[in-house]
KEVO-763630 format. One record per residue: residue in three letters; x, y negated, z negated of N, C-alpha, C, O in turn. Coordinates in steps of 0.02 Angstrom, whole numbers, plus 50000, padded with zeros to 5 digits. Atoms other than C-alpha are relative to their C-alpha. Example, Ala and Ser with C-alpha at 12.3 -4.5 7.8 and 13.67 -1.06 7.14 Angstrom:
BEGIN
ala500455005950000506155022549610500454994050000500974994149967/ser499585005950003506845005349643499614994549963499864989049955/
This chain:
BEGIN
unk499375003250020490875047549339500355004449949500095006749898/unk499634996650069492315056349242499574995349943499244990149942/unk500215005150071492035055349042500484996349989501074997350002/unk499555005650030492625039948967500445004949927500125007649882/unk499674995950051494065049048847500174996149923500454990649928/unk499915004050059494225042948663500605004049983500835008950012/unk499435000450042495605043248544499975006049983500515008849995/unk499904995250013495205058148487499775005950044500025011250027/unk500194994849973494385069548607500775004949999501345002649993/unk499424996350018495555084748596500535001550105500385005650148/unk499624998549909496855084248793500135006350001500435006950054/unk499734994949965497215101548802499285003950008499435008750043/unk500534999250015495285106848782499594997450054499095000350076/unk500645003149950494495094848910500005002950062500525005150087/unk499834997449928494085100649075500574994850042500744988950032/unk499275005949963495535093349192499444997350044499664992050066/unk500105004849972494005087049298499684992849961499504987349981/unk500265010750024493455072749164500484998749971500394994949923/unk499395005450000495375068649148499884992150042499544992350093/unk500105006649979495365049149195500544996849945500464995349886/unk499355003550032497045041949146500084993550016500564990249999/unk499915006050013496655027049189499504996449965499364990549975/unk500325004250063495525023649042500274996549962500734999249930/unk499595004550027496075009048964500085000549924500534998049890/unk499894995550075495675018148789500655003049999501045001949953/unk499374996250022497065028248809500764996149977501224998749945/unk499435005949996498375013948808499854995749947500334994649910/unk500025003650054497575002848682500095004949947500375002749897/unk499934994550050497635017248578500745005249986500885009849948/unk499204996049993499475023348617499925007049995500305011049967/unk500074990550010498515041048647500185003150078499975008650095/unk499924999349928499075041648829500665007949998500665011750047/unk499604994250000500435056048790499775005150004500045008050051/unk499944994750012499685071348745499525001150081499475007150097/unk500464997749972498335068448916500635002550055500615008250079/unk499354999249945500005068349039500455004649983500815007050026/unk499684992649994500805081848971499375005750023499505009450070/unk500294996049972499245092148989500115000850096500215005650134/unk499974999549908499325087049185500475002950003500445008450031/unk499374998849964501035088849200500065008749990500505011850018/unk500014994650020500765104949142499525005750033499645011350055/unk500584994849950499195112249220499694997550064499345000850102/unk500235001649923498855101149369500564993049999500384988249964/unk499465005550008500445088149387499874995350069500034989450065/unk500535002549950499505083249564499405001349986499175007049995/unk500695000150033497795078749488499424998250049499664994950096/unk500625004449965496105073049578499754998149952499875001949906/unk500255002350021495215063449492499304995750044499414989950061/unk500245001249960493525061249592499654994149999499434991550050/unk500315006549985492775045649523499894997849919499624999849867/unk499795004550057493305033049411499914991250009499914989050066/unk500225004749979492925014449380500374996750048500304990750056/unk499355003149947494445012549522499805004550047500115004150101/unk500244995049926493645025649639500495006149997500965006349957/unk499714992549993494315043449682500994998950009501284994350037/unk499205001650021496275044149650500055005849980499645009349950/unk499754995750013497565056449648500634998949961501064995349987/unk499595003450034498785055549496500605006350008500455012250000/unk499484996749995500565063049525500724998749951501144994449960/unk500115001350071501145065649354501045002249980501455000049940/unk499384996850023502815075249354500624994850061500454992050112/unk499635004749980504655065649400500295002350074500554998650116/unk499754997449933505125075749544499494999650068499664998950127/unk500355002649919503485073549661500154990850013500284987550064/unk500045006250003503485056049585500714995850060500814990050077/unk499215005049967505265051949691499755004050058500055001850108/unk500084997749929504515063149837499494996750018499464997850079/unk500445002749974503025052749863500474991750002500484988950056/unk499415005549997504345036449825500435000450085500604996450129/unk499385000549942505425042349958499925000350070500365000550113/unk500424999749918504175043150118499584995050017499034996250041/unk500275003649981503795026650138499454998450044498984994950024/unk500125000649942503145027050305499095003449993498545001750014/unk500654995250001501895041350250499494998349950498884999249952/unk500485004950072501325031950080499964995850001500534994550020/unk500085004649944500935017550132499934994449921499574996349875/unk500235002250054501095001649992499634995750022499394991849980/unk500455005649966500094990850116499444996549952498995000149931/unk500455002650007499084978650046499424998350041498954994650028/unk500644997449923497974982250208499555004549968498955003649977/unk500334997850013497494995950109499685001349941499305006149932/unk500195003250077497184988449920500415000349966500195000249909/unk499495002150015498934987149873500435005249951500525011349956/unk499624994850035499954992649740499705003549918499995007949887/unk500494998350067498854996149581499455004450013499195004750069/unk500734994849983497385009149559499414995750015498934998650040/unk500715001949988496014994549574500354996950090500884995250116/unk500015003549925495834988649753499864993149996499594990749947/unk499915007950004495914971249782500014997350048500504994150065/unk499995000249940495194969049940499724989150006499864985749957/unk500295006549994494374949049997500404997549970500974999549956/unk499385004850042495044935449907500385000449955500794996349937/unk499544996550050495724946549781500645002450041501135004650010/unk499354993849958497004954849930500504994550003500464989150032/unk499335003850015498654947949882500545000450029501065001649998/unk499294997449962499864950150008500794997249958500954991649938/unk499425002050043501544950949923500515005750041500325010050080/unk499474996349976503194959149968500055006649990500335010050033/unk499904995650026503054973649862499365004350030499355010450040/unk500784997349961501224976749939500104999750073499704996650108/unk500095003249921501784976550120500625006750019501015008949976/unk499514994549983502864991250231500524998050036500524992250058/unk499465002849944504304989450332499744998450069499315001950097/unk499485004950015504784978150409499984995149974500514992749956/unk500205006950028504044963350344500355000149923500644995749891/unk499885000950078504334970850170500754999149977500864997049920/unk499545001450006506164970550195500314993350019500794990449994/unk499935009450002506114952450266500104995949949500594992749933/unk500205004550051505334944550135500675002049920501014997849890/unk499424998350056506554955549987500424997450012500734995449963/unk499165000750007508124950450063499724991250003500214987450004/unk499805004750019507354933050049500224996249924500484990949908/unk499944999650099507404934649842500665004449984501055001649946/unk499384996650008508834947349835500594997549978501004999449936/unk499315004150051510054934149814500064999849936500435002549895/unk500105001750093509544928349657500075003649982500035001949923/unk499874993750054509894945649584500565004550003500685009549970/unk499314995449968511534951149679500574997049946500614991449920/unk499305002950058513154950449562500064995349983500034993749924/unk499555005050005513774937049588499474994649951499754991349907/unk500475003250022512054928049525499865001949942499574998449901/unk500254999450080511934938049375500454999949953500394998749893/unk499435004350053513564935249315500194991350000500564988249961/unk500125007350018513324917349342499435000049941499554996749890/unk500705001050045511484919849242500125002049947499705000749904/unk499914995350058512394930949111500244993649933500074993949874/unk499885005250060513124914549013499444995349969499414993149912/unk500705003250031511304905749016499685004149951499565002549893/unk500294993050005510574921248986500205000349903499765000449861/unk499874998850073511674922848800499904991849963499824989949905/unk500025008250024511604904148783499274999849954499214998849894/unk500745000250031509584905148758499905006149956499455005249915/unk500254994850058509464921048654500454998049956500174996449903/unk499875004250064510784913948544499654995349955499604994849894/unk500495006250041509644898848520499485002849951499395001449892/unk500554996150028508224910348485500045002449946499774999849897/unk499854996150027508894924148400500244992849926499744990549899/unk499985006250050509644908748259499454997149951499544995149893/unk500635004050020507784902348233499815005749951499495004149900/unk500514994450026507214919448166500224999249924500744998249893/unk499894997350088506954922047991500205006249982500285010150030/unk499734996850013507574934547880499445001749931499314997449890/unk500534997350051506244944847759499444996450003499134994949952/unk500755003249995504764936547819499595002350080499825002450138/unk500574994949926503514944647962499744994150028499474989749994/unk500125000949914503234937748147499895003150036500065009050029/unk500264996849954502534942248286500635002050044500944997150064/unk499195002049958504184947448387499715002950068500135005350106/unk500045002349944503084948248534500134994350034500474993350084/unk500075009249978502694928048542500654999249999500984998350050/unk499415005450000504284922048455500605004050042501125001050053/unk499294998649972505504934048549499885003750044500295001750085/unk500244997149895504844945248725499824993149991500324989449991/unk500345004149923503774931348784500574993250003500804990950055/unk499595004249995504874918248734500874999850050501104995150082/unk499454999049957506564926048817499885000050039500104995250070/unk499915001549963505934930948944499664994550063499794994650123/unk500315006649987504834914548985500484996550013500434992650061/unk499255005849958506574905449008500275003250034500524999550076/unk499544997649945507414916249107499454999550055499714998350109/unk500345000549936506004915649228499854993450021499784992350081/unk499875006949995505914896349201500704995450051500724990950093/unk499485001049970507754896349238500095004350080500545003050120/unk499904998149944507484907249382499854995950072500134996150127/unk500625000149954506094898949472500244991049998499974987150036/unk499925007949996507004879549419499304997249976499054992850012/unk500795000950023505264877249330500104995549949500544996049906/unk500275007250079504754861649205500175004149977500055009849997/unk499834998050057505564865949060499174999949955498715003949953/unk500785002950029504024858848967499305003650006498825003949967/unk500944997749994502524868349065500475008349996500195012350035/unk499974993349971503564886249059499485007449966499385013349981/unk500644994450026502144893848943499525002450055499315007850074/unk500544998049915501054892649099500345006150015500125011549995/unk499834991249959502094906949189499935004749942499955010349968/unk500504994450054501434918149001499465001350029499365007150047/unk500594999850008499824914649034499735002050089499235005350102/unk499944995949932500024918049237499965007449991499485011249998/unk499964992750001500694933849208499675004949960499675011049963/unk500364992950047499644940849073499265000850057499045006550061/unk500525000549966498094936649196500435003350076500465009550077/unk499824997549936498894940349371500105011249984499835015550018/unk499954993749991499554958949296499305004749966499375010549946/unk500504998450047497814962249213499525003950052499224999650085/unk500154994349948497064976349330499254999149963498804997450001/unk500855001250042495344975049195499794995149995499204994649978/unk500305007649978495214957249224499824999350061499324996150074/unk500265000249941495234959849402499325004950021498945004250069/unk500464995149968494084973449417499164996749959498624995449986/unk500865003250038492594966549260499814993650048500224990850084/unk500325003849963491514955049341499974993149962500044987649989/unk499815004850023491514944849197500534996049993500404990249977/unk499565002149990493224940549210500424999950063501014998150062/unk499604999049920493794943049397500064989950009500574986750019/unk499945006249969493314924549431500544994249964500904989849989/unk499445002850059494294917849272500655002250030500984997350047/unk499444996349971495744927949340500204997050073500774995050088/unk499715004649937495754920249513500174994349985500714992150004/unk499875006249992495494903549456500724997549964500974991949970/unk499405002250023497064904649358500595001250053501114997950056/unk499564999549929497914911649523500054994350035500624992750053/unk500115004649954497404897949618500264994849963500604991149999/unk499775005150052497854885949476500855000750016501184996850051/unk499244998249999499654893349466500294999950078500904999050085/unk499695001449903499904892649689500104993849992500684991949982/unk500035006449999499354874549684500464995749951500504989649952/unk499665004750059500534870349528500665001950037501104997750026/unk499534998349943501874878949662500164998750030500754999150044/unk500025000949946501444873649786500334990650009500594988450060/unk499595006750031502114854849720500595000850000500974996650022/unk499224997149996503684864749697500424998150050500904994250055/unk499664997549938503914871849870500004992350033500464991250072/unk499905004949952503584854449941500544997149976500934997150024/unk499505003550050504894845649824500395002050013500734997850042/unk499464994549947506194860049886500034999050049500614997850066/unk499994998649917505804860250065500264992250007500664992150054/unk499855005049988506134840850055500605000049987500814995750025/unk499354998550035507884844649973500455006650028500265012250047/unk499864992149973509294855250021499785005849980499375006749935/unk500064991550027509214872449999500725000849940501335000049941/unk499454997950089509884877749796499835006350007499545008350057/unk500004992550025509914895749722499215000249966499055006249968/unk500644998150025508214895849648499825002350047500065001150103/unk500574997449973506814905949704499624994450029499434995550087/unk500595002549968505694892949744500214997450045499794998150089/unk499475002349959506974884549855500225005450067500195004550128/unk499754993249949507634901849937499354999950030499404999650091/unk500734999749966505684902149981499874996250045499644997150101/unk500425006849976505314886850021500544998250087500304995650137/unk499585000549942506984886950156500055006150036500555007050071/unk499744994049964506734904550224499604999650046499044997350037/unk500424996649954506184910450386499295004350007498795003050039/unk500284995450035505314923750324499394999849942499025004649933/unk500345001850042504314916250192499914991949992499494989749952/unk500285006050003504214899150206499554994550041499504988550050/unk500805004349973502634896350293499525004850004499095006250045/unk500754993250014501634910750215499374996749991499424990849975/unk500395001750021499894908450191499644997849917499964998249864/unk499995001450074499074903350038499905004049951499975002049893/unk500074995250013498664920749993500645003449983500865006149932/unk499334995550004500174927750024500634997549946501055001049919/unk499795003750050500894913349913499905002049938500355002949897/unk500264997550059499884918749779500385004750001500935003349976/unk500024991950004500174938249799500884998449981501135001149931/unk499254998050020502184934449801500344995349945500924995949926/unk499705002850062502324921749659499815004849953500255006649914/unk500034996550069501254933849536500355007350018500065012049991/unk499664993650004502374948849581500644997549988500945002249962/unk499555002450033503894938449541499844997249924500304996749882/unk500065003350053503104930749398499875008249951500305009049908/unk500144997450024502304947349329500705004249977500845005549919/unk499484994449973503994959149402500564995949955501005000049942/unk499545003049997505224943749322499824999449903500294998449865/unk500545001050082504014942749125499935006349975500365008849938/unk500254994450037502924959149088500325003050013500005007849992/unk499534992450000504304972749128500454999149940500465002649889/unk499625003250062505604962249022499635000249944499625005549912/unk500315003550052504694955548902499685008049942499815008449881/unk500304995150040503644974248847500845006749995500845011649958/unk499574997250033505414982248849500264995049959500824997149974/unk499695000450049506094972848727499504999049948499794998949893/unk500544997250046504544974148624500005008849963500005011549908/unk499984992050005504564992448651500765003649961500875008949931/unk499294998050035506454992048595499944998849917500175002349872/unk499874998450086506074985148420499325004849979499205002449923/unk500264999349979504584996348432500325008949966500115012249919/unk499754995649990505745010948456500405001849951500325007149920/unk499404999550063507215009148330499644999749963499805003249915/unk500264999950071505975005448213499705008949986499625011849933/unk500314993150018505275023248238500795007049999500775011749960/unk499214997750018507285031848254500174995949986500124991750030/unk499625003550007508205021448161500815002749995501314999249987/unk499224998249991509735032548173500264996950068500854995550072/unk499805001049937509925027848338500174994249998500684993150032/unk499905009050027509965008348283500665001949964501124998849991/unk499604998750032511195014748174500615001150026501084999149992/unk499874995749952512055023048302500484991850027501064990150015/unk499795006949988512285005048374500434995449966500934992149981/unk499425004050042512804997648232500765002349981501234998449974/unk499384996749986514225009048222500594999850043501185000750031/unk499545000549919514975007048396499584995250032499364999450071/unk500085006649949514244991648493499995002150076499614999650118/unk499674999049928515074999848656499375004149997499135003450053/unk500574994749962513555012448663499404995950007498854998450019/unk500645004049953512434997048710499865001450055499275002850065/unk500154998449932512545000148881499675005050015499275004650062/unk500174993249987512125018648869499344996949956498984996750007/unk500635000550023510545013448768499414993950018498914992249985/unk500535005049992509704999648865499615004750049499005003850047/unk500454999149963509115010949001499645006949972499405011150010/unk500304996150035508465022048881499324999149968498815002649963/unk500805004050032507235009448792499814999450065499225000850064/unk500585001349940506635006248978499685007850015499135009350038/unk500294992249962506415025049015499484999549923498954996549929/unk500475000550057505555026148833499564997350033499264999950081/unk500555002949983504465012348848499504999750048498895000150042/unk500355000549921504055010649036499474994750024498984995650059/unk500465004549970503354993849057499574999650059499144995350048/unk500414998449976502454997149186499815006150038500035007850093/unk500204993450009501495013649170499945004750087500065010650096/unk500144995649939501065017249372500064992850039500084987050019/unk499934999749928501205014349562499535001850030499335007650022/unk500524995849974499845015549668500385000350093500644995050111/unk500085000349950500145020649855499355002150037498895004950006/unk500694995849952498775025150022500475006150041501085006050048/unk499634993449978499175042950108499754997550081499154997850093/unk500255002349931499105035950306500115005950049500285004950107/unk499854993249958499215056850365499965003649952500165001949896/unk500234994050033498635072650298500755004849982501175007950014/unk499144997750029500135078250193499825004649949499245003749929/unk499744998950054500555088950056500454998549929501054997349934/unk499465001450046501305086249892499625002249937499045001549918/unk500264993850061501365098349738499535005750013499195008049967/unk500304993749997500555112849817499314996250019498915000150045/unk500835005649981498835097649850500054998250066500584996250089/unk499915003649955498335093150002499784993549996499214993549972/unk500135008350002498205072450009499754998550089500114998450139/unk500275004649944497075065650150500364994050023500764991049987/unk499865006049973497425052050261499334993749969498734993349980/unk500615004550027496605037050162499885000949920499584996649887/unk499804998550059496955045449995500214993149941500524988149959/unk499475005150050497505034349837500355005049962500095010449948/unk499374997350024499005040449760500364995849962500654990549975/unk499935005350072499355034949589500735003549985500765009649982/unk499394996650044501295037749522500264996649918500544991449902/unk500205002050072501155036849337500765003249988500925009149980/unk499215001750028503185031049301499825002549933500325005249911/unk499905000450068502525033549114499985007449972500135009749917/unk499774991850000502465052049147500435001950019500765005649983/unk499334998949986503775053749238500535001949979500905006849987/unk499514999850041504765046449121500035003149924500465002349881/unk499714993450059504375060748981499555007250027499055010350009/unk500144992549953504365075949118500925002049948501505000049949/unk499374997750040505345086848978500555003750046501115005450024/unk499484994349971506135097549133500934994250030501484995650054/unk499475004349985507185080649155500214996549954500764993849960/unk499655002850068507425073448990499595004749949498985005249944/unk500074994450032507395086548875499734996449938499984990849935/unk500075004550058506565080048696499814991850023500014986849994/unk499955004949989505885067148802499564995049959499804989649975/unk500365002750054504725058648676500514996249942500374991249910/unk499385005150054506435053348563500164998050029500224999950088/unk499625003249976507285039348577500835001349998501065000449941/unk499434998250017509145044248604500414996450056500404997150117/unk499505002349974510405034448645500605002050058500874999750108/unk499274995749958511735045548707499765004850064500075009650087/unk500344993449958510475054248836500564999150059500864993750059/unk499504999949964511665057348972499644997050062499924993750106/unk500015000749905510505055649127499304995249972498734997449977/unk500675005250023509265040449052499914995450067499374993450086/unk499805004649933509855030249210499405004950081499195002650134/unk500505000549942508685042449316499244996249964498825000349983/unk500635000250021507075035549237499814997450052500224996850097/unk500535003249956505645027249345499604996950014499164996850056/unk500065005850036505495013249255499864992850056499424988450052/unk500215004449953505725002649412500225001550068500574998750109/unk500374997949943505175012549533500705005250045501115008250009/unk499644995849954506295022349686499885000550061499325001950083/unk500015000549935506785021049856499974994550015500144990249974/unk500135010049959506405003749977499784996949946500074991649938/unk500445005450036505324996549843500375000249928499994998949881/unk500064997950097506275000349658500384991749989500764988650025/unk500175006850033506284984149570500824994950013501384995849989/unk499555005049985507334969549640500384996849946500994996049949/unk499615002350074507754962149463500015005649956499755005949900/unk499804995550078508314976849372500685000349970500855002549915/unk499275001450027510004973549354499804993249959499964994249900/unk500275005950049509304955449271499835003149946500195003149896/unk500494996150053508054965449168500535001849945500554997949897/unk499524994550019509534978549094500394993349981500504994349921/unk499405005250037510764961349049499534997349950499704997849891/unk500515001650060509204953948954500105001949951500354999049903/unk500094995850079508944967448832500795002349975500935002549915/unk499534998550033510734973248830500424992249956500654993349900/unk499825004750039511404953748773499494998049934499664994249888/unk500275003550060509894952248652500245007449950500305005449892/unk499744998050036510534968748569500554999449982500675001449925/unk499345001050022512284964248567499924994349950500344994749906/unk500005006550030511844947448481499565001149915499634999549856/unk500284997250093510684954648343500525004549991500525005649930/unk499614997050056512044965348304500524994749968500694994649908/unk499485004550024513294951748294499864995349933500264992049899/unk500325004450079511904944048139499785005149969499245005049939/unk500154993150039511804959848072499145000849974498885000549918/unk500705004550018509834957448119499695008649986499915011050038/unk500334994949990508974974748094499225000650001499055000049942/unk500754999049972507054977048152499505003049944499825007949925/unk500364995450029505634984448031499244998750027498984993450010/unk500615001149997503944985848097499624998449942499695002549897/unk500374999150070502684978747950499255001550035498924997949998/unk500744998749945500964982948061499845004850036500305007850063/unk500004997549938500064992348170500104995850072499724991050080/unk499965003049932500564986048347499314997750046498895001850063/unk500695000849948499164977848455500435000950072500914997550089/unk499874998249943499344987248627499544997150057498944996250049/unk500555001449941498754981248813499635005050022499885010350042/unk500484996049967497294989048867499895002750067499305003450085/unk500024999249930497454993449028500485004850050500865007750012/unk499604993149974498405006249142500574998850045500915003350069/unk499515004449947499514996449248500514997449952500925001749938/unk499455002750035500674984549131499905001649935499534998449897/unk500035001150059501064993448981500434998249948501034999249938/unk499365004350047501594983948844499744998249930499585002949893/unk500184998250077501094976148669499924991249998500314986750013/unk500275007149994499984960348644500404997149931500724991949925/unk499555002450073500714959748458500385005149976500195010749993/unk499884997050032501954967548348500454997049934501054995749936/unk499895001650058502074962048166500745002249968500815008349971/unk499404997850005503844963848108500514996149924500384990149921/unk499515001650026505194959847968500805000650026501045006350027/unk499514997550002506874957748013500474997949934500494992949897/unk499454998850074508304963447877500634999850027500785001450084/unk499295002449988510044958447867500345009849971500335012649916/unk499694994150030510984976547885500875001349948501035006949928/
């Protein structure tokens, strides 16, 4: 087995074959930078022959990363062949979901959710949307330290996915506690916790599955569970497949949101010119939300299968291959964002990042995502709220959703 890599072992020193980037050390430890520049640098198509996820090939730099994106056909995100993450998730773990599935089915099922995220839906969602972070944003104190994970990611975006999904107001903590378990790649794989992890799957279908009947009895509304529950296409999936496509809406609709705007106070707190920057001109919000997503990169990788003996980066990839695309390298490949390690506002080309993904599959709610964080910065500026980290950050462990279990914080009136 590759070595397990610590915090400090030195990345430019180790042999590249006991690289293993998906040690979950590296992420709780926010030491995951210096091992991905080494790749990207001396092997940017990696092997990695055996890790507690099995043999995997990590493709590190942003330009294969959109050439293995852009050949669907040949990378295969089938959940036939253990889906979209580096652990496999075969038996009652195999989650058929939209995002895990190839054409054509996989374009079926998208254009049955697509609505909910097309214009017209998110400038209807855009007045809820400031309605509830107003509320929020109001509650916060001023020179006194919170967690501005709990009281402000999970909380925002816990209602917007509440309001998406037409969900009990009352139970919407449940979809937290879904999604921290459904996107938890080390819960699924330990043995001690795999079964804990289903049973909350199965918990969360069946609390759904009350939904979809309640819908299907009723016309067809704009919610998700409704669009489901009345489509062709999806509304007489199995109970599996139920599962697999609520926690990829629940995880895809929570942990992406939710760890960028973590990662945003996170960020300004480490440039604060750039906050500054903001406070100055307002209008350069726009140019700086898809910047904290390229920064941050809520979720770190992509796994595809290679279904034909291909090339990519000078490697040859077997048929049967796993093929890992680590977005969190990607998104600081310096030959495309120059100084990519700062946060800068004004980057001109932040809009390519790979943040959520490229080609057939790049993330159905990202135009949602991008109004989120840009109305909760417009609104802390309007209370002149400014961010100070008081803590070290508690980071998720794991290689798949990264993001930030806590981060201790003051905010100051600028």
């Amino acid at each position: 087995m590759a070595t397990q890599l610590r915090a400090g072992d030195p990345a430019d020193t180790t042999a590249l074959t006991a690289i293993d980037v998906t040690d979950p050390g590296l992420y709780a430890h926010d030491n995951w930078r210096p091992w991905f520049a080494r790749l990207r640098r001396d092997a940017p198509v990696h092997y990695c022959a055996d890790s507690p996820f099995g043999p995997y090939w990590s493709v590190c730099n942003h330009a294969d990363i959109q050439a293995v994106e852009a050949r669907p056909d040949l990378f295969s995100s089938s959940h036939v062949f253990g889906g979209i993450t580096v652990v496999d998730l075969f038996g009652e773990f195999n989650l058929p979901q939209f995002i895990a599935m190839d054409r054509p089915r996989h374009g079926e099922q998208r254009r049955v959710v697509a609505p909910s995220f097309g214009p017209s839906e998110i400038a209807r969602m855009a007045q809820s949307v400031r309605q509830r972070t107003v509320e929020l944003l109001d509650t916060l104190p001023f020179d006194t330290e919170f967690d501005w994970v709990d009281t402000v990611s999970i909380e925002l975006t816990t209602q917007m996915l509440a309001i998406l999904f037409d969900f009990p107001w009352e139970d919407r903590r449940k979809l937290t506690l879904w999604s921290d378990w459904g996107g938890d790649i080390e819960a699924a794989l330990n043995p001690a916790t795999k079964d804990v992890r289903q049973q909350h799957l199965i918990d969360m279908t069946n609390y759904f599955d009350r939904l979809f009947a309640e819908r299907k009895a009723l016309p067809p509304t704009a919610d998700l569970v409704s669009l489901m529950a009345h489509s062709d296409a999806m509304g007489d999936m199995d109970f599996q497949e139920r599962m697999g496509n609520l926690i990829l809406l629940i995880v895809g609709g929570n942990d992406t949101t939710r760890n960028s705007m973590s990662g945003a106070a996170h960020a300004f707190h480490q440039y604060p010119g750039q906050w500054q920057k903001l406070i100055d001109d307002p209008a350069k919000i726009p140019a700086a939300v898809p910047e904290v997503i390229r920064w941050q990169t809520p979720l770190a990788h992509m796994r595809r299968t290679c279904v034909a003996d291909t090339e990519v980066g000078g490697q040859m990839i077997k048929a049967g291959d796993k093929v890992v695309m680590w977005y969190i390298s990607g998104n600081r490949d310096e030959s495309v964002f120059p100084d990519a390690e700062r946060l800068d506002i004004g980057r001109p080309n932040a809009r390519r990042h790979l943040a959520f993904g490229f080609g057939v599959h790049r993330c159905v709610g990202a135009r949602l995502a991008e109004l989120q964080i840009q109305i909760l910065f417009e609104e802390m500026l309007k209370r002149r709220m400014t961010v100070t980290v008081t803590g070290e950050p508690e980071y998720v462990a794991q290689s798949f959703v990264h993001g930030y279990r806590k981060l201790p914080v003051v905010i100051r009136r600028h």
